[in-house]
N, C-alpha and C positions, 0 to 999 in steps of 0.2 A: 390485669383487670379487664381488659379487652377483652380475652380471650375467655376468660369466664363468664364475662357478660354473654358473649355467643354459646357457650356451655347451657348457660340458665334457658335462652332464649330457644335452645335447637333440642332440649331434653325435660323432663320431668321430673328427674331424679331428686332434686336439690331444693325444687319448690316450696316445702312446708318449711322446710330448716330456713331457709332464705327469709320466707314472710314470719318467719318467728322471728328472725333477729333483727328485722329491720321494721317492722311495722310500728313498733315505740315513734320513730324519726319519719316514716315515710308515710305510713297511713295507709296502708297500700294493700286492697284485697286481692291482687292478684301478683305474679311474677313483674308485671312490665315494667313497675316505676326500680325494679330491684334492675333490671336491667340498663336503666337509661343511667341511675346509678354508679354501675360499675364501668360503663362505658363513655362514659360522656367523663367524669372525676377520673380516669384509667385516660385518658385522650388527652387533658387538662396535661395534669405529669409528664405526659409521654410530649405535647408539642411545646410547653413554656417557654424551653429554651430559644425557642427563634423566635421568642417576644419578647427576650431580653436586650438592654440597652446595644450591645455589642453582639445578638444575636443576626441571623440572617435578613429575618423581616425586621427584628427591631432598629438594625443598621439604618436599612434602606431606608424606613420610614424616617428617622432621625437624621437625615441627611436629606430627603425630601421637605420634610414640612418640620424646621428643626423646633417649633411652635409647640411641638406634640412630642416636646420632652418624654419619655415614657421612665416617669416614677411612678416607681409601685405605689404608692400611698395615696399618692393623687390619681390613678384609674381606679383604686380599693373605691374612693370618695363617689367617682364617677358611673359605679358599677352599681353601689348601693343605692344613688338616686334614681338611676334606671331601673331599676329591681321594682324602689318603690311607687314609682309615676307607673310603671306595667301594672302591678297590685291595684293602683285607685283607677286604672282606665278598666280594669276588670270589673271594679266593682259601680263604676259609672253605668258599662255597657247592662249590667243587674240590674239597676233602677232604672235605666230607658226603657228596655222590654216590660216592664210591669208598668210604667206611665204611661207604655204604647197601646197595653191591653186593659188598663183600667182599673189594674188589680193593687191589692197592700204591698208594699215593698216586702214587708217579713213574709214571703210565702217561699215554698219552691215548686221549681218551674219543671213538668215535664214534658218529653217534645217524643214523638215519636217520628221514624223517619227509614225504616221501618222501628227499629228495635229502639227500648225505651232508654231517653238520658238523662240526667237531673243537672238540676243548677241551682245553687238562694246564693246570696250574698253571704252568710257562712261558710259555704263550702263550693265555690265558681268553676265549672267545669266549663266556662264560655271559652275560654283560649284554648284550654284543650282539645276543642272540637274541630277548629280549622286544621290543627297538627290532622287528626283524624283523617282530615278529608283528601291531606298531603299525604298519609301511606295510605289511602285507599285508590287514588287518583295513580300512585306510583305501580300499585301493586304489590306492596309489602304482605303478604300473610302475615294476620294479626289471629292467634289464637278466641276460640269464637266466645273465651271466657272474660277478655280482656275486654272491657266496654269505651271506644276509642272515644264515643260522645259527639260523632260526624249526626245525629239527625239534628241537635243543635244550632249548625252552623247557619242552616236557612233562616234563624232570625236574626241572627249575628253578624253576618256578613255584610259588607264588605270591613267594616269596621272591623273584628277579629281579627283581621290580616294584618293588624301591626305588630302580633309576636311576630310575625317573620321579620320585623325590625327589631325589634326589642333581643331577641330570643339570641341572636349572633352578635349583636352588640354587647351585649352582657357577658357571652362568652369569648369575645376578644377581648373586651376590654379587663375585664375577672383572670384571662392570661397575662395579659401585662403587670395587673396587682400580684403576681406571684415573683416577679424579680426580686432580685435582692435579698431575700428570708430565708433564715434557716430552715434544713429540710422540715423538721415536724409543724413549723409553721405554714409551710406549703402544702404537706398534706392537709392539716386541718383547714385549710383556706381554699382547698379542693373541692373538698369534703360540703363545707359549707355554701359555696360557689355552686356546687353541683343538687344538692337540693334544693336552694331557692330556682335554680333552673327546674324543678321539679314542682316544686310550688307555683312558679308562674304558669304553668300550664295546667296542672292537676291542683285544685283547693283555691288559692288567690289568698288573698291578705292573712285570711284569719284560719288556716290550715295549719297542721303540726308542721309540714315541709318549711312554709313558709315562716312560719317564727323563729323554726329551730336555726333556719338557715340566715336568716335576721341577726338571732343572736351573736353566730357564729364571726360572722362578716363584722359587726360593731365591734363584737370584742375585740377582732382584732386589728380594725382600723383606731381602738383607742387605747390600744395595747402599747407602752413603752417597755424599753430595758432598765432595770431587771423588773419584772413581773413583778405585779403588786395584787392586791384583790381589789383594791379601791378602783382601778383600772376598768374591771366589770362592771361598778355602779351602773352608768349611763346605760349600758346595753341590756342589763336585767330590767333597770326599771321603764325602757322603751319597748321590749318585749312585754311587761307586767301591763304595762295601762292598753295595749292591743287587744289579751286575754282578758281584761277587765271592758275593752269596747265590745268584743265578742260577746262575752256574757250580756251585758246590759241590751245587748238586739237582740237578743233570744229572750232574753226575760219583756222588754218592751212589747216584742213581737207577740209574745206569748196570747191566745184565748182561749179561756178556757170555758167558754159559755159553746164556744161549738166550735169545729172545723170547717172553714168556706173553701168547698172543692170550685173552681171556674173552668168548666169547661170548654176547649175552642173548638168552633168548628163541630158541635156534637152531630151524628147523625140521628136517624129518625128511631133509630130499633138499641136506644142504648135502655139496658135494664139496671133495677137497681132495687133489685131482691138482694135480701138478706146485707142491707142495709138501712139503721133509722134513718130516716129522712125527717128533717125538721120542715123545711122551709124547702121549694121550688122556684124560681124564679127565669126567664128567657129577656137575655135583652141580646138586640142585633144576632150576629155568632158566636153569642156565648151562653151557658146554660150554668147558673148558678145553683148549688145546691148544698144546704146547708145541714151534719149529721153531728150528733152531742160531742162534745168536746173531752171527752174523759176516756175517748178512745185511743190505743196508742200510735202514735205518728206513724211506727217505723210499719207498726203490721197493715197500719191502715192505706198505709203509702204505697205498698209492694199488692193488697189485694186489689186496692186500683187501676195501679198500672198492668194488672194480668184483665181485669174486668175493660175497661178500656178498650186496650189494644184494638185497632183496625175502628172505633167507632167514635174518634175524634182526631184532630191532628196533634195536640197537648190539653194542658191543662196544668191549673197551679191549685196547689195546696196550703192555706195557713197550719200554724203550728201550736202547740201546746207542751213545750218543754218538760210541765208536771204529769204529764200523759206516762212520760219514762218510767217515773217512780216504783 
């Protein structure tokens, strides 16, 4: 799996087959998250064994701090609450940055830095931005299609920098929940393990990654022998009332009397031809500007950020979910 993860990452070939079969689970407009995927869940497998009771490190560790029994079911417990405390400090650092500029919590955030990256509390690319800043600071080539979400990080930081706590905690401790279990419970406990690590950095709480990976992990933390269906209860309907919180912040959010673009930081020469304009407003560095509401998000959001570029440093957007229609 490693080795095709480098396969995906060093060629082209595989790209469209790849984001067809994986974008149901990952969400994922590009190769990258298909790579972090197969190599991160491919690494999982390939190290478990020296996180087992009797393995190399799980020895040692259990002979150091014998405190730190390593049962799987008890790191499963410990893996999923760090999963979810990472999910709400993502979705905390969302409503800071919009309390810090003044703006509606239900908008989304774009930053430029140079090139453009988006954030709302439905879809949080805040943690992902720090990762960014770490293969760009390394040197990693990152294909110029792959939007890492480093211009982000300047309002983010230093706070973001706790996935770098979160991010290997999750993934030692999610090794340790793999002892003990039969193989296909290990793969799927990989599997799931390995997308909420994807979901914590790409999406946050209420992303596919993140649910699907939710589910996976409950299920099998509530999972006995022999297998039952009553078993999935708790996990389906813990999963159910999250897509049901998601909805109801997109419908709350919702306006439909008009879109309030805020821009930060605008400069002196920003034009705004071949746009209604309802409403103008400047307060401090910001420039408020408000265009009918029955426009749709997603076109209106993409000709902005081309209109934009270079003549502010971000800017947030509300939303209008029946705009889709």
């Amino acid at each position: 799996m490693i080795l095709f993860a480098i396969f995906i990452y060093a060629t082209n070939l595989l790209d469209h087959l790849i984001l067809s079969i994986t974008y149901p689970f990952l969400e994922g407009s590009s190769e990258g998250k298909s790579v972090i995927l197969f190599a991160v869940m491919g690494s999982m497998l390939l190290f478990y064994p020296l996180f087992r009771k009797n393995g190399f490190i799980g020895e040692k560790i259990s002979n150091t701090v014998p405190k730190l029994s390593l049962e799987s079911q008890k790191y499963l417990k410990i893996t999923i609450i760090i999963i979810f405390i990472t999910y709400l400090f993502g979705i905390f650092l969302e409503i800071w940055i919009r309390t810090k500029f003044g703006v509606s919590l239900f908008t989304i955030f774009i930053s430029y830095g140079p090139d453009a990256s988006s954030t709302s509390i439905n879809h949080s690319h805040v943690l992902k931005s720090v990762l960014g800043s770490l293969v760009q600071f390394i040197g990693i080539g990152v294909p110029s299609h792959i939007n890492t979400g480093v211009s982000l990080t300047q309002y983010f930081s230093p706070f973001a920098f706790a996935i770098f706590i979160a991010f290997p905690l999750v993934y030692l401790t999610g090794l340790t929940s793999l002892s003990r279990r039969n193989d296909l419970y290990k793969i799927i406990l990989a599997f799931g393990l390995t997308i909420s690590l994807i979901g914590m950095l790409d999406g946050g709480l209420f992303s596919i990654p993140a649910l699907f990976g939710l589910l996976i992990l409950l299920s099998v933390y509530f999972m006995k022998s022999p297998f039952k269906l009553k078993y999935l209860k708790n996990p389906f309907l813990i999963v159910i009332l999250l897509i049901i919180l998601r909805l109801a912040i997109s419908l709350i959010g919702t306006n439909t009397e008009y879109h309030e673009i805020t821009i930060i930081n605008p400069s002196d020469n920003i034009d705004l031809q071949g746009y209604t304009v309802l409403n103008i407003e400047k307060e401090d560095n910001k420039m408020i500007v408000k265009v009918p509401g029955n426009t749709n998000d997603k076109m209106l959001l993409l000709k902005l950020i081309a209109d934009l570029k270079g003549k502010c440093s971000g800017f947030f957007l509300s939303w209008n979910i029946y705009s889709w229609a």
